[in-house]
SEBA-525013 format. One record per residue (C-alpha): residue number from 1; residue in three letters; x, y, z. Coordinates in steps of 0.1 Angstrom, whole numbers, padded with zeros to 4 digits. Example, Ala and Ser with C-alpha at 12.3 -4.5 7.8 and 13.67 -1.06 7.14 Angstrom:
<atoms>
nr->1	rest->ala	east->0123	north->-0045	up->0078
nr->2	rest->ser	east->0137	north->-0011	up->0071
</atoms>
This chain:
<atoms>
nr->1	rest->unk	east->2077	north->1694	up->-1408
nr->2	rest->unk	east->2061	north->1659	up->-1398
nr->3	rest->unk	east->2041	north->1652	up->-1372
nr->4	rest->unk	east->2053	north->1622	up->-1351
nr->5	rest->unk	east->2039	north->1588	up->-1347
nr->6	rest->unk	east->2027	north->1579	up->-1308
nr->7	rest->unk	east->2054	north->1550	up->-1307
nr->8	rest->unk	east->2080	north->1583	up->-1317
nr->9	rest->unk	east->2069	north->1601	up->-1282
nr->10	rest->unk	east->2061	north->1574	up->-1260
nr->11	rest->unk	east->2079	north->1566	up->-1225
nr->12	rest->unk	east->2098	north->1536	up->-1228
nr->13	rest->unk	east->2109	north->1541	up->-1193
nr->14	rest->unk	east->2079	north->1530	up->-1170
nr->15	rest->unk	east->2066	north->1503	up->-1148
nr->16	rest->unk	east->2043	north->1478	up->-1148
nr->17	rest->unk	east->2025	north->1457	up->-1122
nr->18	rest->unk	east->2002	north->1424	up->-1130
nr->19	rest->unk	east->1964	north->1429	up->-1117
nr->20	rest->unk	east->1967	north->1401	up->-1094
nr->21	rest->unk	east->1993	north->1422	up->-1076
nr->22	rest->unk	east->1987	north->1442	up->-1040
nr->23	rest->unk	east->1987	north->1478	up->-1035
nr->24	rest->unk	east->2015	north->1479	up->-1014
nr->25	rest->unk	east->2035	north->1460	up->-1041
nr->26	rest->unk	east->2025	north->1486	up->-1063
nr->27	rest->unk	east->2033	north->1516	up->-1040
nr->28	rest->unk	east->2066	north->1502	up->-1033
nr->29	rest->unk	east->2076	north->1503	up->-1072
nr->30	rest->unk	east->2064	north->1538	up->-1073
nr->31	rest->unk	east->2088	north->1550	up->-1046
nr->32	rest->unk	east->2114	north->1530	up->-1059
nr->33	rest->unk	east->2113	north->1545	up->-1093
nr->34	rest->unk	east->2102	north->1579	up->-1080
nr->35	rest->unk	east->2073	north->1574	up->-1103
nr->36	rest->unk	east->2035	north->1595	up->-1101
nr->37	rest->unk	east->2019	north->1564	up->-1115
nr->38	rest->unk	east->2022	north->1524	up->-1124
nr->39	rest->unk	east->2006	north->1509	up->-1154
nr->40	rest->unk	east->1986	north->1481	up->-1144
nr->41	rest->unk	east->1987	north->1448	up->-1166
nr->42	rest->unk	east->1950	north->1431	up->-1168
nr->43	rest->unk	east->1937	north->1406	up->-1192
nr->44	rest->unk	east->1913	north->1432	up->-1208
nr->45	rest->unk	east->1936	north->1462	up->-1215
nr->46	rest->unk	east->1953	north->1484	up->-1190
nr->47	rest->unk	east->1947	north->1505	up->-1160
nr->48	rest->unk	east->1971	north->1532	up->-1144
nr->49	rest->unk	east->1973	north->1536	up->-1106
nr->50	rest->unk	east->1985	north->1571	up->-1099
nr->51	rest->unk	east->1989	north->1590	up->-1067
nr->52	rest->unk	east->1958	north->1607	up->-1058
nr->53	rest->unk	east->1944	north->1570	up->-1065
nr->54	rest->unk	east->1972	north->1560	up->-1030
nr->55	rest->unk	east->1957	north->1585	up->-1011
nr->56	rest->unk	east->1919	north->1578	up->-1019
nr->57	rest->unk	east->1924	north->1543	up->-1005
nr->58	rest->unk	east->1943	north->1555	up->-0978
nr->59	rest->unk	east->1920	north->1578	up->-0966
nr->60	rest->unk	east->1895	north->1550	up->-0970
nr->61	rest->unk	east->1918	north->1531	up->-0946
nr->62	rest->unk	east->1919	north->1506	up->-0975
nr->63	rest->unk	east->1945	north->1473	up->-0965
nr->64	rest->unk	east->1975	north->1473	up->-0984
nr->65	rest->unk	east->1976	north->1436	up->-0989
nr->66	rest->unk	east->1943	north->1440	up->-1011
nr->67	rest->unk	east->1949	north->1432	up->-1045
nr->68	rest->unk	east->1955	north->1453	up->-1072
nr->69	rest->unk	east->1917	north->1436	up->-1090
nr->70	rest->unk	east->1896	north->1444	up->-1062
nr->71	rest->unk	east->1901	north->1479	up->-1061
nr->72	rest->unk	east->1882	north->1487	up->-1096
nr->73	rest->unk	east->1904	north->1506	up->-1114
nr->74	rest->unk	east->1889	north->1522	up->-1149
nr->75	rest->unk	east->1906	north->1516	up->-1176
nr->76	rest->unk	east->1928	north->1536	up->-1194
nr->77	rest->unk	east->1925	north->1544	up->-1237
nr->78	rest->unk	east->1951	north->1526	up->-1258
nr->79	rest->unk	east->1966	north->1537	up->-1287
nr->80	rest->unk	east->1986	north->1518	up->-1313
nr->81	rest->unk	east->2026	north->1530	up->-1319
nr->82	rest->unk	east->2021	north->1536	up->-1354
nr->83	rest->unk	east->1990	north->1562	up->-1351
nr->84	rest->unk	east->1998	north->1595	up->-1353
nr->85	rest->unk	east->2001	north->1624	up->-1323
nr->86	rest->unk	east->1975	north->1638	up->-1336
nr->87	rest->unk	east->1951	north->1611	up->-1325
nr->88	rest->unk	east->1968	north->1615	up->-1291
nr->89	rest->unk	east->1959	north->1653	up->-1289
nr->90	rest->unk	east->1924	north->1644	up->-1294
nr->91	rest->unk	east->1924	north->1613	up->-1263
nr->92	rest->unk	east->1945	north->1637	up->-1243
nr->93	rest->unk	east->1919	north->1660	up->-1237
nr->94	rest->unk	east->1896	north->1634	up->-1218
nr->95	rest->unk	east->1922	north->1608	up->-1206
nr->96	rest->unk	east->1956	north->1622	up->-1185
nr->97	rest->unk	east->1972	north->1584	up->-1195
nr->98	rest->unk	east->1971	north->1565	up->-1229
nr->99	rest->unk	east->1986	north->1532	up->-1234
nr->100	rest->unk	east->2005	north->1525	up->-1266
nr->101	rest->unk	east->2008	north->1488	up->-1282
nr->102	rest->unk	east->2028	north->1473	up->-1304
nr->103	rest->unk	east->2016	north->1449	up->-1330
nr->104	rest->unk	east->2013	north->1419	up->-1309
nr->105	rest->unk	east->1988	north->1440	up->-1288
nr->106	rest->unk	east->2017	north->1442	up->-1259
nr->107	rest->unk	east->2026	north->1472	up->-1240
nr->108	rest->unk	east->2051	north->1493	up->-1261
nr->109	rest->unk	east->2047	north->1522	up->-1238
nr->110	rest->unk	east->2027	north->1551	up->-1223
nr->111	rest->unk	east->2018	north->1587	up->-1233
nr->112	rest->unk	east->2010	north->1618	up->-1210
nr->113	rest->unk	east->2012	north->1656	up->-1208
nr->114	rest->unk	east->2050	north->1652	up->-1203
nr->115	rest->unk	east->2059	north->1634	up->-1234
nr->116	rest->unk	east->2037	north->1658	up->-1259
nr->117	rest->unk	east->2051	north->1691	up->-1245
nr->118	rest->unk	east->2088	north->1671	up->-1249
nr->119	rest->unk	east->2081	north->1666	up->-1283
nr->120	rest->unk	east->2067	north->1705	up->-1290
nr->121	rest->unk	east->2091	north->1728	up->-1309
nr->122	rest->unk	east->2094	north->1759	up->-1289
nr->123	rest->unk	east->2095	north->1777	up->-1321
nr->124	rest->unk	east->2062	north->1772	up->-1330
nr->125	rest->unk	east->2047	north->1789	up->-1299
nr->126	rest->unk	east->2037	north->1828	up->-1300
nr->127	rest->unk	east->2069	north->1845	up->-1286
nr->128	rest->unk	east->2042	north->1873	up->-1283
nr->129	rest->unk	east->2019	north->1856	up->-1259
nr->130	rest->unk	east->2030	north->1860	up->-1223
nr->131	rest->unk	east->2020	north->1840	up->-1195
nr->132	rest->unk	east->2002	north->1874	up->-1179
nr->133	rest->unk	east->1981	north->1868	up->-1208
nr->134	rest->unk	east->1965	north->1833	up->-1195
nr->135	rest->unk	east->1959	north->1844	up->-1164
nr->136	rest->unk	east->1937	north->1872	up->-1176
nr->137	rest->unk	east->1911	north->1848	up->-1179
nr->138	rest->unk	east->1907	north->1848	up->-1144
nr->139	rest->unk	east->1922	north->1813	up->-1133
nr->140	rest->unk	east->1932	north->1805	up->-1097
nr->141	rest->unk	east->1950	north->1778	up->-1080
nr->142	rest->unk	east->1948	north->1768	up->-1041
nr->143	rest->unk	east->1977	north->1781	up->-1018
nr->144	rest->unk	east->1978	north->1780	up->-0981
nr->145	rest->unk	east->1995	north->1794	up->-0951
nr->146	rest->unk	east->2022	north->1770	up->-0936
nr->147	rest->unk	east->2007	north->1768	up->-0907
nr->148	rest->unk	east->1979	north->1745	up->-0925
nr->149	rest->unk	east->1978	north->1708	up->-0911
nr->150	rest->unk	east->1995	north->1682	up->-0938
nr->151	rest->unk	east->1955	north->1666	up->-0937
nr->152	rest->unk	east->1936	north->1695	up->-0944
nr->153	rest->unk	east->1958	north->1701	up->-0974
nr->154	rest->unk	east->1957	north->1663	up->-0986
nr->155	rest->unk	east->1921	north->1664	up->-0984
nr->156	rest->unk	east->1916	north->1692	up->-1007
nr->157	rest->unk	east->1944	north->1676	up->-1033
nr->158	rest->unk	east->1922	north->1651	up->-1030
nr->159	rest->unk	east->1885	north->1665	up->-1034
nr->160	rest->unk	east->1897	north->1687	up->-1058
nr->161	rest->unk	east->1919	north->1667	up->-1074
nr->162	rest->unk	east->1948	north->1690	up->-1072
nr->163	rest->unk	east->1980	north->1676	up->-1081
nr->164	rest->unk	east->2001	north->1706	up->-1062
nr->165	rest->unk	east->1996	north->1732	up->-1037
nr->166	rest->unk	east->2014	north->1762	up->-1028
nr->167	rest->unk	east->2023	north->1778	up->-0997
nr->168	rest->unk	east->2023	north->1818	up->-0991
nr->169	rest->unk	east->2038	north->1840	up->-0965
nr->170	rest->unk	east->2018	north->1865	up->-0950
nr->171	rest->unk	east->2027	north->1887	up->-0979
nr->172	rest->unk	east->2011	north->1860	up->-1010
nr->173	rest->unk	east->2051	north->1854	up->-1016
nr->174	rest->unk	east->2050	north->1814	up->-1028
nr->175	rest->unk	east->2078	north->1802	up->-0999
nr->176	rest->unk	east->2072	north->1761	up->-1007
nr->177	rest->unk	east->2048	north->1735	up->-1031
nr->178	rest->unk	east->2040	north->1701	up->-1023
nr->179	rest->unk	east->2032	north->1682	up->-1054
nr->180	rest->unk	east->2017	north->1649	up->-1058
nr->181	rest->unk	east->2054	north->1630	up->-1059
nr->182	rest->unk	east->2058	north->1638	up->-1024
nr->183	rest->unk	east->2027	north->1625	up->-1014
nr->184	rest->unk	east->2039	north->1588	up->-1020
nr->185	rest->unk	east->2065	north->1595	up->-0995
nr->186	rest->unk	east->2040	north->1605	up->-0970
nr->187	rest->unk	east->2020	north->1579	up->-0974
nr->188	rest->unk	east->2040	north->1555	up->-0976
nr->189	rest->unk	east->2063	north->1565	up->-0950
nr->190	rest->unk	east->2032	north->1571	up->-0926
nr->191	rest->unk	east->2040	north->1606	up->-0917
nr->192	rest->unk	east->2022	north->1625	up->-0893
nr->193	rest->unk	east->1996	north->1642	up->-0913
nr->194	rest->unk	east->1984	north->1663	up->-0882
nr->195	rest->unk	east->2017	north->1684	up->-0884
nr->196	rest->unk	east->2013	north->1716	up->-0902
nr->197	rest->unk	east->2025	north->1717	up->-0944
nr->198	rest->unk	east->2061	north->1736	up->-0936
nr->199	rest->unk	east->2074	north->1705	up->-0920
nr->200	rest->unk	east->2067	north->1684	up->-0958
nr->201	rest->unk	east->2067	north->1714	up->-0981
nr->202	rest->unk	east->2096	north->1716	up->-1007
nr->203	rest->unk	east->2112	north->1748	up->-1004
nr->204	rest->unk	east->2124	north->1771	up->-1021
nr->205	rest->unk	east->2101	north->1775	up->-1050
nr->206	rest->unk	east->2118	north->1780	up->-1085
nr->207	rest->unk	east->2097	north->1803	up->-1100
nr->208	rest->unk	east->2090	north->1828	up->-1134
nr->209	rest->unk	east->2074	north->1863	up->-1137
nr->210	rest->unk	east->2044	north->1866	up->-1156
nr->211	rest->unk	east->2060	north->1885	up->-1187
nr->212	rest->unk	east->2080	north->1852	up->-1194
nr->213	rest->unk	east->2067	north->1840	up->-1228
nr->214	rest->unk	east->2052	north->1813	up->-1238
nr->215	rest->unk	east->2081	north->1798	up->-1257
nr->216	rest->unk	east->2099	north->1806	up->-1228
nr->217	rest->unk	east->2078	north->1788	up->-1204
nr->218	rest->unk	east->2076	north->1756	up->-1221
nr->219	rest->unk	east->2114	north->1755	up->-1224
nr->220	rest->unk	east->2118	north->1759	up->-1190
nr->221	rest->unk	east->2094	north->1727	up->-1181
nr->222	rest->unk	east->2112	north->1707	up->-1207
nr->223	rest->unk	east->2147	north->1720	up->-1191
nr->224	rest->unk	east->2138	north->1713	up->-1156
nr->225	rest->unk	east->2118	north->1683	up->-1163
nr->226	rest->unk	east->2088	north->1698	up->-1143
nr->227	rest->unk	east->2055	north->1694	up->-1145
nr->228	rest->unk	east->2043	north->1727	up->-1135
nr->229	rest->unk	east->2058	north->1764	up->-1130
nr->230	rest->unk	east->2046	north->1783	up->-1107
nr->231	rest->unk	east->2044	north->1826	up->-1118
nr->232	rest->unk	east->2047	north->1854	up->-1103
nr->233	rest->unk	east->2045	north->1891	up->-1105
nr->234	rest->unk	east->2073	north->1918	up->-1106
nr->235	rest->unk	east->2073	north->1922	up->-1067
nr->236	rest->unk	east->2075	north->1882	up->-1064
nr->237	rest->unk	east->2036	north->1880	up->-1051
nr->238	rest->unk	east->2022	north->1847	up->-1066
nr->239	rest->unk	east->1998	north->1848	up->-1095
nr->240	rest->unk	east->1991	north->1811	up->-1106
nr->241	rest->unk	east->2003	north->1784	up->-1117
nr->242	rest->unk	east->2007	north->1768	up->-1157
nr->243	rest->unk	east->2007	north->1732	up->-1163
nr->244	rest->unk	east->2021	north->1712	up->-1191
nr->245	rest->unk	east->1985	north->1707	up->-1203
nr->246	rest->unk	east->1978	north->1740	up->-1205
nr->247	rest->unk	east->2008	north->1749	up->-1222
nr->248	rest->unk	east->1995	north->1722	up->-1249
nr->249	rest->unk	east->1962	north->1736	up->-1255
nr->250	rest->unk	east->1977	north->1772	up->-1258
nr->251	rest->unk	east->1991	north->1759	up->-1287
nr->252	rest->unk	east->1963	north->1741	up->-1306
nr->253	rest->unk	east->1958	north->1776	up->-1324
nr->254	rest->unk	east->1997	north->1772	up->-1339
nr->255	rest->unk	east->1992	north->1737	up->-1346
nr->256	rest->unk	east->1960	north->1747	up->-1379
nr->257	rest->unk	east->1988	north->1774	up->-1391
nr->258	rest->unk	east->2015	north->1749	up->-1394
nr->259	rest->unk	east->1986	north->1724	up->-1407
nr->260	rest->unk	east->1980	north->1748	up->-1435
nr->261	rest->unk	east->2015	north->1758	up->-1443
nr->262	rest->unk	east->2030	north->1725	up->-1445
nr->263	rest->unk	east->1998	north->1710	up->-1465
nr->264	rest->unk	east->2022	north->1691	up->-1486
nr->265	rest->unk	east->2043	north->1670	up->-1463
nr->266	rest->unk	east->2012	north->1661	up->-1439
nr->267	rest->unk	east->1994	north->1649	up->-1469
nr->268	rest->unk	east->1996	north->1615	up->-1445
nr->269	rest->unk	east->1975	north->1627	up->-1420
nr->270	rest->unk	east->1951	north->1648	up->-1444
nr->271	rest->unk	east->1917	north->1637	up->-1432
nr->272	rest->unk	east->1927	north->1639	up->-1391
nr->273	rest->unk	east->1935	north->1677	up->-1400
nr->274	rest->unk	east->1906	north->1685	up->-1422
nr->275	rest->unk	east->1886	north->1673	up->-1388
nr->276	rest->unk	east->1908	north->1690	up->-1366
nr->277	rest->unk	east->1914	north->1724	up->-1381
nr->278	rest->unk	east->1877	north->1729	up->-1383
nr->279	rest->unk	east->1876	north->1726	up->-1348
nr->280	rest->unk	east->1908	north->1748	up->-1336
nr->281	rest->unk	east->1896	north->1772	up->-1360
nr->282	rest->unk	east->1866	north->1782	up->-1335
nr->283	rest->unk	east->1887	north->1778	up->-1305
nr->284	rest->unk	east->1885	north->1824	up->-1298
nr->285	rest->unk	east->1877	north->1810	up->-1264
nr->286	rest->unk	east->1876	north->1842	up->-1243
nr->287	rest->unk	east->1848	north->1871	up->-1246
nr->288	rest->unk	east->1862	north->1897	up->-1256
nr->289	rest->unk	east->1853	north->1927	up->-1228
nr->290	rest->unk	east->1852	north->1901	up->-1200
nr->291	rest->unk	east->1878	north->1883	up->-1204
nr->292	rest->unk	east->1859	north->1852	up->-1193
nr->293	rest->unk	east->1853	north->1820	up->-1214
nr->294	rest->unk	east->1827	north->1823	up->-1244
nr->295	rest->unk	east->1797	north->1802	up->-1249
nr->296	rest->unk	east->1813	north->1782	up->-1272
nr->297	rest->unk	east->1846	north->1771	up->-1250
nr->298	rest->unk	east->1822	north->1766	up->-1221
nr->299	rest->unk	east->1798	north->1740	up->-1239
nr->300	rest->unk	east->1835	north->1725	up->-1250
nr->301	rest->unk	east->1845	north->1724	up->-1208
nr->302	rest->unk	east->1808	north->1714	up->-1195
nr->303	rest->unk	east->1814	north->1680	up->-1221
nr->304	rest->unk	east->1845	north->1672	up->-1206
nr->305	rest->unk	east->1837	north->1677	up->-1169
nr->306	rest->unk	east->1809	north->1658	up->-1173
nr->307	rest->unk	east->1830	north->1631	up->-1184
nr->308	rest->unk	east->1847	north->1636	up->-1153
nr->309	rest->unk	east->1819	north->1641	up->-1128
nr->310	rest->unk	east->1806	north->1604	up->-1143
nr->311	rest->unk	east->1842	north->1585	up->-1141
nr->312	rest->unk	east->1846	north->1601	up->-1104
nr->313	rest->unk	east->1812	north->1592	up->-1098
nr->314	rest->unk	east->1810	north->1629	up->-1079
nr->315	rest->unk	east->1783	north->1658	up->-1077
nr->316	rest->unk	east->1784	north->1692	up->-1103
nr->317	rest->unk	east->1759	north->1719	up->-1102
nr->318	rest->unk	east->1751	north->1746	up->-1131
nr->319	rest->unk	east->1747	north->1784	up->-1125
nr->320	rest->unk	east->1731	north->1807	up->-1146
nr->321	rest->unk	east->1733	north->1844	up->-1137
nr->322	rest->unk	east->1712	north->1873	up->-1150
nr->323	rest->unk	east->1717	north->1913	up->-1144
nr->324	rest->unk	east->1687	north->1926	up->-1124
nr->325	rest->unk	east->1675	north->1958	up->-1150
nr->326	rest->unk	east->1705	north->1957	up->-1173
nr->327	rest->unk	east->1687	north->1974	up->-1199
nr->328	rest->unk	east->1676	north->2004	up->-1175
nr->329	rest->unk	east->1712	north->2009	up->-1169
nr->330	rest->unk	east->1718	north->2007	up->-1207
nr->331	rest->unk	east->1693	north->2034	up->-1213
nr->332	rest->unk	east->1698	north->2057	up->-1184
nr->333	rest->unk	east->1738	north->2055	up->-1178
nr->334	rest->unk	east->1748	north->2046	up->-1221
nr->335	rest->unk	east->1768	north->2014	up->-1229
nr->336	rest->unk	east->1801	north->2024	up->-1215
nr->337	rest->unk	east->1787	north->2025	up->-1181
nr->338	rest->unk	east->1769	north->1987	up->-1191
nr->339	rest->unk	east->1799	north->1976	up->-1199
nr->340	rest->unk	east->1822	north->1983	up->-1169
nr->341	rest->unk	east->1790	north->1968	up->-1150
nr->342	rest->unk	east->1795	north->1937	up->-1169
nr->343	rest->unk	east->1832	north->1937	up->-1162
nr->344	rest->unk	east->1829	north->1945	up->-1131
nr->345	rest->unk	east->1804	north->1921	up->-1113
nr->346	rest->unk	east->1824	north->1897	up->-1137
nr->347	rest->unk	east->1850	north->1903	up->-1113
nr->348	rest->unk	east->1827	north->1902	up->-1087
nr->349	rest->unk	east->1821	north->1867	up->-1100
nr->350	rest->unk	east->1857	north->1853	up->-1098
nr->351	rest->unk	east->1866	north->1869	up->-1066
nr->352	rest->unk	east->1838	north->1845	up->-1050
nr->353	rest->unk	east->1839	north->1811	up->-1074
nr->354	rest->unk	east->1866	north->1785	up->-1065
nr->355	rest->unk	east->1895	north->1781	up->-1078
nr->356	rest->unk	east->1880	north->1749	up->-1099
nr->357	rest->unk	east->1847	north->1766	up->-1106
nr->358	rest->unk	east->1844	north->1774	up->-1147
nr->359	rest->unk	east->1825	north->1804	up->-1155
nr->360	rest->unk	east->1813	north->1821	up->-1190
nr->361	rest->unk	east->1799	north->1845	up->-1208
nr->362	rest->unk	east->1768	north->1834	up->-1221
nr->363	rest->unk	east->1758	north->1863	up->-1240
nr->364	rest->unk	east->1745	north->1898	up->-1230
nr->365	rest->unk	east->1741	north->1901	up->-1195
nr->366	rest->unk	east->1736	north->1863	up->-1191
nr->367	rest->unk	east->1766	north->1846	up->-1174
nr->368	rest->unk	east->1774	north->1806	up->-1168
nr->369	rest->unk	east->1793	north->1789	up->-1137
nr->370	rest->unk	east->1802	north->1751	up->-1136
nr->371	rest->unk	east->1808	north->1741	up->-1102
nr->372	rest->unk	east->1825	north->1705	up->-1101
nr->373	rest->unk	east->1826	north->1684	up->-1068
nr->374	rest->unk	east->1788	north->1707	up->-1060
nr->375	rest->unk	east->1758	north->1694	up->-1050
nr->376	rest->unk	east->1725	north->1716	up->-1056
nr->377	rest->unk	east->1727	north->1728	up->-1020
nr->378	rest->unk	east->1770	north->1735	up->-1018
nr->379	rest->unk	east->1761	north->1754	up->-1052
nr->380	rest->unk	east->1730	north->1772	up->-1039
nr->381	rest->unk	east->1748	north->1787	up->-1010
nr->382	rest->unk	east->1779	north->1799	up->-1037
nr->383	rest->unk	east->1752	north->1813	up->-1058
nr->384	rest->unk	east->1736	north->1832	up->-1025
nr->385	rest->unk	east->1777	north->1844	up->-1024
nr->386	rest->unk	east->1782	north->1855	up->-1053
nr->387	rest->unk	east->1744	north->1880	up->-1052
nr->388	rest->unk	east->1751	north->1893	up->-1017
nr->389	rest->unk	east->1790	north->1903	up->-1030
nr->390	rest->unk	east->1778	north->1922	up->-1062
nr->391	rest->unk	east->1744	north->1939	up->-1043
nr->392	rest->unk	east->1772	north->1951	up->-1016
nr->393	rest->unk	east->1796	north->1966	up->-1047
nr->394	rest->unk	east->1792	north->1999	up->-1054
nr->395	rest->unk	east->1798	north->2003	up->-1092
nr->396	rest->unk	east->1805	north->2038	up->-1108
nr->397	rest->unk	east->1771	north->2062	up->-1116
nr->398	rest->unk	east->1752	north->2027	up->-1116
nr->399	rest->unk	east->1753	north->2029	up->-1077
nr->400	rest->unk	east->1737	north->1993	up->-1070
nr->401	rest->unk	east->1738	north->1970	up->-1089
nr->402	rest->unk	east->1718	north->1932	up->-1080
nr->403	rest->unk	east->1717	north->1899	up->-1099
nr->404	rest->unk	east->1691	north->1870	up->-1102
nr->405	rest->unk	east->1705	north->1832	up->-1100
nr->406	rest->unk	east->1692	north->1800	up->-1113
nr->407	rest->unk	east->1710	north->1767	up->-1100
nr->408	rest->unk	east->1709	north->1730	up->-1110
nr->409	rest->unk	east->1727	north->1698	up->-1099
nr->410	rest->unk	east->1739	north->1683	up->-1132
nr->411	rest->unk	east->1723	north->1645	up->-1139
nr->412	rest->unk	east->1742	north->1620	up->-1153
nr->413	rest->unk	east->1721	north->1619	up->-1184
nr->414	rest->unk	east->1722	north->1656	up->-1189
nr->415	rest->unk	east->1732	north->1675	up->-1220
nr->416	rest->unk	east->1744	north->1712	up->-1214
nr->417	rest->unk	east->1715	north->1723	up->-1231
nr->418	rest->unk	east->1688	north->1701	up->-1206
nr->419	rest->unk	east->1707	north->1717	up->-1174
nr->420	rest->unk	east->1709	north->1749	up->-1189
nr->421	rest->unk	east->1668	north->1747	up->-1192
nr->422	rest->unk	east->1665	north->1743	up->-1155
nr->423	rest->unk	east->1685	north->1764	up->-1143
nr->424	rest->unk	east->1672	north->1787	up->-1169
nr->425	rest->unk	east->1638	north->1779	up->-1148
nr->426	rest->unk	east->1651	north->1788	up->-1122
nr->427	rest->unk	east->1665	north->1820	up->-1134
nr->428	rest->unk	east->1630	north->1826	up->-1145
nr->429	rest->unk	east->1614	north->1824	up->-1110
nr->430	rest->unk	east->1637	north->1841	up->-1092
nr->431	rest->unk	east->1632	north->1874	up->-1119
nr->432	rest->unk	east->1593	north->1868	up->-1117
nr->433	rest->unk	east->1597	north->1871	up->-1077
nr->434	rest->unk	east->1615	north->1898	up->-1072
nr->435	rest->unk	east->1649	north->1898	up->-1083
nr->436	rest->unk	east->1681	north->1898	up->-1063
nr->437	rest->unk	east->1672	north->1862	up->-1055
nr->438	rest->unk	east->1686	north->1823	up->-1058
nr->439	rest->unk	east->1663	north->1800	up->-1066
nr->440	rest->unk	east->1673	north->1763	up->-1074
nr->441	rest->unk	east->1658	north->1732	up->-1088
nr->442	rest->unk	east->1665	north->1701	up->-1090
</atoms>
């Protein structure tokens, strides 16, 4: 096989707007194109305008006669036609837009999630590897009851930079979605955002069980030309939802076996694979007995929401979370019963997290939380949470068990490992003091 070229996978089909442009120019294209985003001409590069961009300014009662320069857009990476996907896998995973350029530096076109899972051969996913399988790892999305008001729901799209929500009945059955295309419309259209979500939800929900495959999945994205499906279990109770870019990382893994069996024809893009392969090759990013994300995977995630915290110019806050007496149970109860502790107030864990939090086994009885969007004292008061919920768990011969919990806000200048030494600190103190406490420091 050969890998494609960006210029190969790249929308030819999108709009464009000059920077001296307003917003409301720009919003108008993207309803009349029923387009998520605009790529935005400037004299130094490009920028891309996307939806929850509209309702940010919105919200910010923003005019929508400003122009299109004054609002600061960052922007975007840029690609030429000619490099290979490979280089796009590796901007992907810190950018959700790359521009491509033709020779003359002009734009030739524009890469996303979309146009890398159109170009994946479903027969190089694990057949094997069902969607139950991903959501082991414990991750949640954000549904609501219909009754919810249209505002509250845009504002957490918008905080937590959601790009759909779903909407339950009273018995977690998925009955509707609103996605981020809809919320042009609303905007635009200036809809009455104190009425509850049923009255703008798009119902019925399409929707596949969680013992659809991989393979399965993907084809059914590419089929339906969606961005998202949304999973359930055998009695139709919601479970989560998978996203094209998830779908692309769960194959990264396939990607170093067909780099190593088809050595010969990628000898074109040798030294991107060399690079590449050594880093898919350590990508076992789930502990084993926990199911949660290893230490290495969660150094990998703390780099890239960094990123994000610092282009959002938002707040993040780092938990670290220590087993009071671990090794008394250990001793006392044997290592089977210290392991179903660890799983259990594992599960503790994710029952009281968000559904954006990160968490990881850091080793032992040591666990990691990343809490995006956090300040120190929002983070402290999940971290006081999280103790009370496992001190109130009763947990097989163990009886109680209580944990100690050492928080920091994350700086802008921080490494993982200078945010993992306060909050470390922190752990420290609150073990010295007593255990069964939160202490936090700055």
């Amino acid at each position: 096989m050969k890998f494609p070229n960006i210029g190969e996978i790249a929308t030819h089909q999108i709009i464009s707007v000059s920077i001296n442009d307003t917003l409301s120019y720009a919003i108008e294209q993207m309803m009349q194109s029923e387009h998520r985003s605009i790529v935005i001409i400037r004299e130094d590069g490009f920028s891309v305008l996307n939806v929850f961009d509209v309702i940010n300014f919105k919200n910010k009662q923003y005019d929508l006669e400003i122009p299109l320069s004054d609002l600061h857009l960052a922007k975007v990476p840029v690609l030429k036609k000619e490099q290979n996907i490979l280089d796009a896998l590796e901007q992907i995973e810190s950018a959700e837009f790359i521009c491509v350029i033709d020779e003359t530096n002009s734009l030739y076109g524009l890469v996303t999630h979309s146009d890398i899972t159109a170009n994946m051969d479903p027969d190089i996913l694990m057949e094997s590897y069902k969607l139950e399988d991903f959501f082991k790892i414990g991750k949640k999305v954000k549904t609501v009851t219909p009754d919810t008001s249209t505002s509250d729901v845009l504002k957490d799209m918008v905080k937590l930079a959601y790009d759909n929500i779903i909407i339950v009945d009273e018995s977690a059955q998925p009955i509707g979605i609103l996605t981020t295309k809809n919320i042009i419309s609303l905007v635009k259209l200036h809809k009455d955002l104190t009425l509850s979500i049923r009255d703008y939800m798009i119902s019925p929900v399409e929707t596949l069980t969680q013992s659809t495959s991989i393979k399965d999945a993907l084809a059914y994205i590419k089929t339906k030309h969606y961005k998202r499906a949304v999973i359930v279990d055998n009695e139709g109770i919601f479970v989560g939802v998978i996203s094209q870019s998830e779908l692309i990382s769960l194959t990264y893994s396939n990607w170093v076996t067909l780099m190593h069996q088809h050595e010969e024809e990628l000898a074109e893009v040798n030294t991107l694979l060399q690079k590449k392969t050594q880093k898919y090759e350590k990508l076992a990013s789930t502990d084993v007995l926990t199911g949660l994300y290893n230490r290495y995977k969660f150094s990998e995630l703390f780099l890239f929401e960094h990123q994000l915290m610092l282009r959002q110019n938002s707040k993040m806050s780092l938990l670290m979370l220590d087993i009071d007496f671990f090794k008394h149970v250990n001793d006392t109860y044997g290592h089977d019963v210290g392991d179903k502790v660890l799983v259990e107030v594992s599960n503790s864990i994710l029952q009281t997290l968000r559904n954006v939090d990160i968490i990881g086994r850091w080793g032992g009885e040591e666990f990691v939380m990343l809490v995006p969007t956090a300040d120190l004292t929002m983070a402290t008061g999940l971290a006081n949470n999280i103790r009370t919920t496992i001190a109130k768990k009763k947990i097989d011969i163990a009886k109680q068990v209580t944990v100690s919990i050492g928080v920091t806000q994350v700086q802008e200048d921080d490494t993982l490992q200078s945010a993992l030494k306060r909050a470390d600190n922190a752990l420290y103190i609150a073990k010295e003091s007593g255990r069964n406490k939160v202490v936090s420091q700055k």
